[in-house]
C-alpha positions as YAML, in Angstrom:
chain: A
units: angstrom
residues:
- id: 1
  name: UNK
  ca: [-2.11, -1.09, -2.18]
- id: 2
  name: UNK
  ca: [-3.08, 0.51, -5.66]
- id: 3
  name: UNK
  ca: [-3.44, -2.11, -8.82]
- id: 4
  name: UNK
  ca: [-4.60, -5.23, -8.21]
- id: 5
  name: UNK
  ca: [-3.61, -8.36, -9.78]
- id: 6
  name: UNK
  ca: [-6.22, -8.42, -12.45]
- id: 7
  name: UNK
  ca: [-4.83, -6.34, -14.56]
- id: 8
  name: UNK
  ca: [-4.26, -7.70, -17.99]
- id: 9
  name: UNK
  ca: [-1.70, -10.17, -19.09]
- id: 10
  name: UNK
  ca: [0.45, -9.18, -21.66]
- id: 11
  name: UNK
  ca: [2.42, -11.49, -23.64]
- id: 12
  name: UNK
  ca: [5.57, -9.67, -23.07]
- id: 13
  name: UNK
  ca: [5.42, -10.44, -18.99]
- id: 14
  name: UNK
  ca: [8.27, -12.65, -17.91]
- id: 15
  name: UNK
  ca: [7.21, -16.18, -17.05]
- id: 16
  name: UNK
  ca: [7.95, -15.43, -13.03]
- id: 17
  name: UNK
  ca: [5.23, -12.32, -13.01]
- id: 18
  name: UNK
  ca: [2.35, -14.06, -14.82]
- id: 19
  name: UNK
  ca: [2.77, -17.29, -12.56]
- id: 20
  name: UNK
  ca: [3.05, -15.07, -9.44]
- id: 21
  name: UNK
  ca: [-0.23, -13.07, -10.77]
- id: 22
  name: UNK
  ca: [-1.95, -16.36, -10.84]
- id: 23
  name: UNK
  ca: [-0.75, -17.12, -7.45]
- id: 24
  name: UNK
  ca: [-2.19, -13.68, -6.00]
- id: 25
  name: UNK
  ca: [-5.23, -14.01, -7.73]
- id: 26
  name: UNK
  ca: [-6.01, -17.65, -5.94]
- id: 27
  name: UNK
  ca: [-5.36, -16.22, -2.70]
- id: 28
  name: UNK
  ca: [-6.96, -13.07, -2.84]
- id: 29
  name: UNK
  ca: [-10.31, -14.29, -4.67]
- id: 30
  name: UNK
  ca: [-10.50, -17.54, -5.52]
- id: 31
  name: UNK
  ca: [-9.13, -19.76, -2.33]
- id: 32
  name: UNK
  ca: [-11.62, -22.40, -1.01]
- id: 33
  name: UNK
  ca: [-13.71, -21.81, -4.06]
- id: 34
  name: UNK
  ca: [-17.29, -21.45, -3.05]
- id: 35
  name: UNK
  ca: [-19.52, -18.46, -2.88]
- id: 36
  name: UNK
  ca: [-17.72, -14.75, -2.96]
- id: 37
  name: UNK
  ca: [-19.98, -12.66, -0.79]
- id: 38
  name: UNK
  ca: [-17.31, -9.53, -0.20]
- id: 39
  name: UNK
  ca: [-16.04, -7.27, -2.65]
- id: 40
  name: UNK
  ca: [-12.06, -7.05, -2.02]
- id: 41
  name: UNK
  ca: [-12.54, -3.06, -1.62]
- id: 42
  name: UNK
  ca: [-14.81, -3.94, 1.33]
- id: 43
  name: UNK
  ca: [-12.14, -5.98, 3.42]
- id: 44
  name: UNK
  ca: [-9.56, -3.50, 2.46]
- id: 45
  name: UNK
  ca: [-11.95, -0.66, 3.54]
- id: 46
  name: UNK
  ca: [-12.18, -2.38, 6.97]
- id: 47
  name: UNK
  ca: [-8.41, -2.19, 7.56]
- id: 48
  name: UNK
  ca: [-8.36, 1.10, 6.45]
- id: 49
  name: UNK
  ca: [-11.51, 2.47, 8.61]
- id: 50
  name: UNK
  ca: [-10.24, 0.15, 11.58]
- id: 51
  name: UNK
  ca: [-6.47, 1.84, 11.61]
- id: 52
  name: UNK
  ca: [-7.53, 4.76, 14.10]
- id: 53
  name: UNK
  ca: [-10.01, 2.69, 16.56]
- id: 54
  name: UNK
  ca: [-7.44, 0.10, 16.95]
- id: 55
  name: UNK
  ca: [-4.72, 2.13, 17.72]
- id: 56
  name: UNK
  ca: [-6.24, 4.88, 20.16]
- id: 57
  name: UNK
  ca: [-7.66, 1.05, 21.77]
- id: 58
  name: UNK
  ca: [-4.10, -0.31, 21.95]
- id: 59
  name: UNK
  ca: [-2.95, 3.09, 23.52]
- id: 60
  name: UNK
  ca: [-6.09, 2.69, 26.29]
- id: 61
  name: UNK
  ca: [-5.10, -0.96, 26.76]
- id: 62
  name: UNK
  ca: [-1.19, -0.86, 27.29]
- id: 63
  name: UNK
  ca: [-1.23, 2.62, 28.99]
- id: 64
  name: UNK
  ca: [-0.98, 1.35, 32.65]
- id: 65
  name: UNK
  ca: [1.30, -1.32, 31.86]
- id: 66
  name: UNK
  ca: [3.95, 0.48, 30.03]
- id: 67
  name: UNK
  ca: [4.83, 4.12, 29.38]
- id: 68
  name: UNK
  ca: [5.73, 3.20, 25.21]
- id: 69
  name: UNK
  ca: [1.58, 3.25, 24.99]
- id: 70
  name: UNK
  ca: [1.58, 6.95, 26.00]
- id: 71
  name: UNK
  ca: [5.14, 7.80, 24.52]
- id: 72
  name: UNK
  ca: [5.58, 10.45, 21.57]
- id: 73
  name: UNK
  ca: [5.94, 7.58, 19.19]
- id: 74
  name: UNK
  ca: [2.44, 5.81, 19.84]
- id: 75
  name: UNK
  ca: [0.92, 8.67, 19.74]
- id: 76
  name: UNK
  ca: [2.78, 9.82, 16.46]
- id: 77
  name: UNK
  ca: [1.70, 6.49, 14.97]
- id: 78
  name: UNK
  ca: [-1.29, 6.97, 15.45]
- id: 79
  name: UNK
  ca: [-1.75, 10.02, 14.39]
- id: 80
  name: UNK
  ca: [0.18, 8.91, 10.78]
- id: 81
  name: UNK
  ca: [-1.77, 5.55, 10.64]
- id: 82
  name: UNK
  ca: [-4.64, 6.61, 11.59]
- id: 83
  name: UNK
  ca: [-5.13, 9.59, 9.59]
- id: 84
  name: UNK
  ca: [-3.54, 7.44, 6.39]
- id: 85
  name: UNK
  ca: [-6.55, 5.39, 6.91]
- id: 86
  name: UNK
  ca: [-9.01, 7.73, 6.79]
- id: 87
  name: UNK
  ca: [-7.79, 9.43, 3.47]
- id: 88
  name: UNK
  ca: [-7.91, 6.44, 1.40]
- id: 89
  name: UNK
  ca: [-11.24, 5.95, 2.74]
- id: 90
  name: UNK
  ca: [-12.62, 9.37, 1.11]
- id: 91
  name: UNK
  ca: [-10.54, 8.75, -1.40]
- id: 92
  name: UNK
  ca: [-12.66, 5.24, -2.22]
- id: 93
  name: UNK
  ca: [-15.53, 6.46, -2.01]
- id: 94
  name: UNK
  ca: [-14.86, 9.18, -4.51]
- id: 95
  name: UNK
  ca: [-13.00, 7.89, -6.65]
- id: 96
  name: UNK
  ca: [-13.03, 3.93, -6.57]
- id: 97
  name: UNK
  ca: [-10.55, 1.59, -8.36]
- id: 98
  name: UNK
  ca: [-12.32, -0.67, -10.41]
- id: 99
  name: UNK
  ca: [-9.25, -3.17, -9.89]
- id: 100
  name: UNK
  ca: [-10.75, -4.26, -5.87]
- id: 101
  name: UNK
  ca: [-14.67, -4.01, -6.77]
- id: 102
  name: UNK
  ca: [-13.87, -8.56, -7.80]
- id: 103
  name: UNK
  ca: [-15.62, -10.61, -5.31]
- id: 104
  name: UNK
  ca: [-13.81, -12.65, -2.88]
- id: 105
  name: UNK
  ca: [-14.37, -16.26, -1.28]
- id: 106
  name: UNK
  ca: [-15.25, -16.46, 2.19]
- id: 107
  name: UNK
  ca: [-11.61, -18.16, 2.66]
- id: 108
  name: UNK
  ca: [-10.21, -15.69, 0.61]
- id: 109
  name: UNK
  ca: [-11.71, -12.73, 2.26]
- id: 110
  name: UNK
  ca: [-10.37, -14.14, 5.84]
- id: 111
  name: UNK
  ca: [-6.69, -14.93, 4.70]
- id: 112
  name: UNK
  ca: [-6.65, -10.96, 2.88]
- id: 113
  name: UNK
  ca: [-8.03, -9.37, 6.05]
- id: 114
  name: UNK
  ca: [-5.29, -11.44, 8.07]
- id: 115
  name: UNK
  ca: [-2.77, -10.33, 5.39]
- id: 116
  name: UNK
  ca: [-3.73, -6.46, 5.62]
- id: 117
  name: UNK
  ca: [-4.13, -7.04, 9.65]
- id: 118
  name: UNK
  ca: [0.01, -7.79, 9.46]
- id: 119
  name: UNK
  ca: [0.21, -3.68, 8.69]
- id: 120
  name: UNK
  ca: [-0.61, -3.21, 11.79]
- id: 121
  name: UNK
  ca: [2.02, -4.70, 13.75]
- id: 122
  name: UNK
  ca: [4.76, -1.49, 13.31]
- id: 123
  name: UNK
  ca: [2.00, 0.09, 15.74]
- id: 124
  name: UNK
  ca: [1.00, -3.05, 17.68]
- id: 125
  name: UNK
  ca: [4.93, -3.02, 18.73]
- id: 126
  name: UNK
  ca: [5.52, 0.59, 19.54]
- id: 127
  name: UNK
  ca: [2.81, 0.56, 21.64]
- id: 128
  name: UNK
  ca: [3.33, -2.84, 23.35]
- id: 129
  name: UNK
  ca: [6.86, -1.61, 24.32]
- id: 130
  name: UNK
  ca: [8.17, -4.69, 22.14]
- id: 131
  name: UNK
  ca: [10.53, -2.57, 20.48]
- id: 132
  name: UNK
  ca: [13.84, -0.65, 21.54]
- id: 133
  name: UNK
  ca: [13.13, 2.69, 19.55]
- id: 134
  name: UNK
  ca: [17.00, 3.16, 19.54]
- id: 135
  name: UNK
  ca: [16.70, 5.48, 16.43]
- id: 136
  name: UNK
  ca: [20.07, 6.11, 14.31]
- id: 137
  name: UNK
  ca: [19.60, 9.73, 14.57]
- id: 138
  name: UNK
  ca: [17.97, 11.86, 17.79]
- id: 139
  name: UNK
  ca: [14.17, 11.38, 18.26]
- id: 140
  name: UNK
  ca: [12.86, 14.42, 17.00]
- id: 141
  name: UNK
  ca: [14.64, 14.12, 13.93]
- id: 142
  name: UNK
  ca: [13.89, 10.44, 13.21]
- id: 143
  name: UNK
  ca: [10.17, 11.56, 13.84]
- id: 144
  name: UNK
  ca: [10.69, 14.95, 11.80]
- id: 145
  name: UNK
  ca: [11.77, 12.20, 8.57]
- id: 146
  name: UNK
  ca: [8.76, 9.32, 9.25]
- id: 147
  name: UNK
  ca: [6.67, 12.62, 9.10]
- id: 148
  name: UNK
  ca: [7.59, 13.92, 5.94]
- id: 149
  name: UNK
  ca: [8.00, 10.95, 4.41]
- id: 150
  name: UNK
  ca: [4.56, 9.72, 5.27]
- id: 151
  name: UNK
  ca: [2.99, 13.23, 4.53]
- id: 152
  name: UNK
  ca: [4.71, 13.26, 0.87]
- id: 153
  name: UNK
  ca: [3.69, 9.85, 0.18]
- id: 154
  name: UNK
  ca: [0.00, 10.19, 0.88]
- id: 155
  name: UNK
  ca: [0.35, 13.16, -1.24]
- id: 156
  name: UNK
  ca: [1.78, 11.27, -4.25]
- id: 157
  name: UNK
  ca: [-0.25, 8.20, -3.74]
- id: 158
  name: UNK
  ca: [-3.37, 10.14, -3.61]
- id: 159
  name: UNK
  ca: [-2.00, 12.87, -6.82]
- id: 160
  name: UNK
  ca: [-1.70, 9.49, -9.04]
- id: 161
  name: UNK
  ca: [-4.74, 7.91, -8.10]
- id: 162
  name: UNK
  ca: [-7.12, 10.66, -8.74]
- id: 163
  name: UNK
  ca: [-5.61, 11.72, -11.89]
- id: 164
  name: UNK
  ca: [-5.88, 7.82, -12.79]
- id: 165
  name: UNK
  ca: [-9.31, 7.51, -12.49]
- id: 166
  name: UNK
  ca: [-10.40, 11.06, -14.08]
- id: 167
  name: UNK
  ca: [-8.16, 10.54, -17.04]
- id: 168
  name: UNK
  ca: [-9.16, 6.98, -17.93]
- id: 169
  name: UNK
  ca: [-12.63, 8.54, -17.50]
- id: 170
  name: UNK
  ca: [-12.28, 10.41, -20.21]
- id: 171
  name: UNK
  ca: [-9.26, 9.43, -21.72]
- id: 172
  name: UNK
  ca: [-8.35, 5.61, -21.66]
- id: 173
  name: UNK
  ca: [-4.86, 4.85, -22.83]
- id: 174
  name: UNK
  ca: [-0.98, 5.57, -21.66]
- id: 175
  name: UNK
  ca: [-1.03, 8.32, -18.84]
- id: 176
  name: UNK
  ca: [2.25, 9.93, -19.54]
- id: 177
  name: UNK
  ca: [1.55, 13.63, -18.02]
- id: 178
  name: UNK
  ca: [0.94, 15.02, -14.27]
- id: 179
  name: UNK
  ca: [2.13, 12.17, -11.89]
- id: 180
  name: UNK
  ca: [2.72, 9.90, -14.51]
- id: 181
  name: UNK
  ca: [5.48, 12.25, -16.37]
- id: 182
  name: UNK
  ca: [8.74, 10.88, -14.61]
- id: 183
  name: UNK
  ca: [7.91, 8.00, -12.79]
- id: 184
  name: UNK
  ca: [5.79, 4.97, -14.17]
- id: 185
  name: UNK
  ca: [4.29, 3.97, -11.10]
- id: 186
  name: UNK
  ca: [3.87, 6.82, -8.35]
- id: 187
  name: UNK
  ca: [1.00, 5.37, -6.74]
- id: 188
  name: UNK
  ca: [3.54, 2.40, -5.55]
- id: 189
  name: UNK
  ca: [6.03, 4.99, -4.96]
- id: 190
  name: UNK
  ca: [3.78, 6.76, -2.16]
- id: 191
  name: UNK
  ca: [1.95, 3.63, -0.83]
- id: 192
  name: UNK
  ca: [5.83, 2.68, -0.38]
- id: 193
  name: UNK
  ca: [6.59, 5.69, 1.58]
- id: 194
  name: UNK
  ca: [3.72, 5.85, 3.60]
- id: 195
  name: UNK
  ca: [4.13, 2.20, 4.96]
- id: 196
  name: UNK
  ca: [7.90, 2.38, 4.30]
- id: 197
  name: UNK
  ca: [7.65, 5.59, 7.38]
- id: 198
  name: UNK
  ca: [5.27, 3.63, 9.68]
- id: 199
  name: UNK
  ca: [8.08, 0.52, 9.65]
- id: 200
  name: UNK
  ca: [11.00, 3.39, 10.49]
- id: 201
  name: UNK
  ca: [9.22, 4.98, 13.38]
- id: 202
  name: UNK
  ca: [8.96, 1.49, 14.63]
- id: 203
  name: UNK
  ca: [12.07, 0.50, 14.16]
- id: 204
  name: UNK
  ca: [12.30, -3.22, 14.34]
- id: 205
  name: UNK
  ca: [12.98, -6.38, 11.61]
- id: 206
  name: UNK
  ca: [9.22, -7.69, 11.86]
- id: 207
  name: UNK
  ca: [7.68, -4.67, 10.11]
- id: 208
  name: UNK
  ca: [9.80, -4.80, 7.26]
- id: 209
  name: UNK
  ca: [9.77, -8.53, 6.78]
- id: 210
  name: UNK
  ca: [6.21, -7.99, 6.25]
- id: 211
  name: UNK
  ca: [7.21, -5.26, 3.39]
- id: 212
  name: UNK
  ca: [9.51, -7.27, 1.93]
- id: 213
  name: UNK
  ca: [6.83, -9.53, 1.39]
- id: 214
  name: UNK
  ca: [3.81, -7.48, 0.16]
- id: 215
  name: UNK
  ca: [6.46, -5.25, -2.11]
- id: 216
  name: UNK
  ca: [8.21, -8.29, -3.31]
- id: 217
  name: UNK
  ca: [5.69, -10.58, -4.27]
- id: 218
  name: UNK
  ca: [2.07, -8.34, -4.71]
- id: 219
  name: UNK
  ca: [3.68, -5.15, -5.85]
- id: 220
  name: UNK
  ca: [6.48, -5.94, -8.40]
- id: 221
  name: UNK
  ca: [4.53, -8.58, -10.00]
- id: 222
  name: UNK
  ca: [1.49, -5.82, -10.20]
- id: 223
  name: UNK
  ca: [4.05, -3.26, -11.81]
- id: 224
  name: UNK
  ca: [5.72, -6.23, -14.17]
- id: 225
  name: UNK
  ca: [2.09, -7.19, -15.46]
- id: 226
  name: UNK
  ca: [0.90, -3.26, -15.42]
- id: 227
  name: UNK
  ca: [4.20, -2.62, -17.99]
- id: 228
  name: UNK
  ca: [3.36, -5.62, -20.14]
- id: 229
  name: UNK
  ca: [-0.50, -4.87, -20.25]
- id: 230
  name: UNK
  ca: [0.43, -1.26, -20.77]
- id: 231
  name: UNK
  ca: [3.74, -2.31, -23.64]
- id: 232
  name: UNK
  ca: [0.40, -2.45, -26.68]
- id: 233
  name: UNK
  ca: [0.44, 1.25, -26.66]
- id: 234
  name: UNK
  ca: [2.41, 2.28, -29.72]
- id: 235
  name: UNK
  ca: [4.15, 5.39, -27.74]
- id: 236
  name: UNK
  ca: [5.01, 2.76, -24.80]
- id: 237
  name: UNK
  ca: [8.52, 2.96, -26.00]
- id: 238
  name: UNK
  ca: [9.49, 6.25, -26.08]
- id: 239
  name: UNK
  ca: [7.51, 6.94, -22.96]
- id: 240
  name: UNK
  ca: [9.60, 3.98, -20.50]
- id: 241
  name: UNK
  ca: [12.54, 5.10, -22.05]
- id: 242
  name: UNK
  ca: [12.35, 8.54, -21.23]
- id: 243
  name: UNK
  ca: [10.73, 7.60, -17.45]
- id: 244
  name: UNK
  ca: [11.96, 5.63, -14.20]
- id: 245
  name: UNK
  ca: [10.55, 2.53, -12.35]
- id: 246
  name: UNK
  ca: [9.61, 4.03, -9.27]
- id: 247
  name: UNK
  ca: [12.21, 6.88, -7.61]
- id: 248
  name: UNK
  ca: [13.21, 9.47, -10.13]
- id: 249
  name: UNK
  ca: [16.90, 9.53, -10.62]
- id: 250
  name: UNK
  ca: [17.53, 6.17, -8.98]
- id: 251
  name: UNK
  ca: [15.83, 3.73, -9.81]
...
């Protein structure tokens, strides 16, 4: 998760995006209506925080009931989940996106820490023993690719973010250097990876219904309504036409 839905509208966002931004926005801070006691960085803080004590509790839990809770993988997940969790925690508190400091209803705030909850079901399964782990390729090297691509994704996720926030410090406008010089939106592009791993080391459909979902509907409207907000900029042109989406080269 990296831009939020409150982003501005511009007028050049297809009709789909801005009703699915209005959509997001209800459920994430306005549902129930009523008063907004938690900032949305807050419940997304206590997913993030909560990643390593829930799995190393889920290993404790399932171990004498089935050898998947002590198996390479668990412990592999949580060692990648975990860890991911902790990063974007230090990486809050020093530098915070202003996009999650909005204030969330109470309903709101239970229904987004339900929704951020389903991230942890890749794990939950592994664990559990409630999935096969019949990997295309040998075990070591299906691990050897979750690995790397979770490892390079934190990396770019992190890169983008940081050089977000210090630029706009300084500089508010178009980013088009750094992170930002072939790919419009590389903090998707290694939040993508990172979870994108996590669902391939567990290696079942429910994980990555659950990305289909959050990529489909939170992050391409997000990346839709970031490229119409960001369109105003007189050297938008030259600078989309000259960059990809997301994945250099492809797409």
């Amino acid at each position: 998760m990296n831009e939020s839905v409150l982003s501005p509208t511009g007028s050049s966002a297809p009709a789909w995006a801005r009703t699915m931004r209005r959509f997001n926005q209800w459920i994430m801070f306005d549902l129930g209506g009523g008063p907004r006691p938690f900032k949305l960085a807050w419940i997304i803080n206590l997913q993030k925080a909560g990643s390593f004590p829930y799995f190393a509790i889920l290993i404790w839990f399932h171990s004498d009931s089935t050898p998947a809770a002590t198996s390479t993988a668990a412990w592999l997940y949580l060692a990648l989940h975990g860890s991911y969790g902790l990063v974007w925690l230090g990486k809050d508190l020093l530098f915070p996106d202003a996009s999650w400091q909005g204030r969330a209803t109470i309903a709101s705030s239970l229904v987004g820490g339900l929704g951020l909850a389903a991230y942890w079901l890749a794990g939950w399964l592994i664990i559990s023993g409630r999935t096969s782990l019949d990997y295309p390729l040998p075990d070591p090297a299906w691990f050897c690719l979750c690995v790397t691509m979770c490892l390079l994704g934190c990396a770019i996720m992190i890169a983008a973010d940081v050089q977000k926030y210090c630029t706009l410090k300084s500089h508010p406008g178009l980013i088009t250097t750094g992170m930002f010089r072939y790919v419009r939106h590389p903090n998707y592009l290694g939040e993508m990876m990172i979870y994108g791993a996590l669902a391939l080391l567990a290696w079942h459909w429910l994980p990555l219904l659950v990305l289909a979902y959050f990529w489909g509907c939170l992050f391409s409207t997000n990346m839709v309504m970031k490229e119409a907000s960001l369109s105003r900029y007189p050297e938008w042109a030259e600078y989309k036409k000259r960059t990809w989406w997301i994945v250099p080269g492809v797409f």
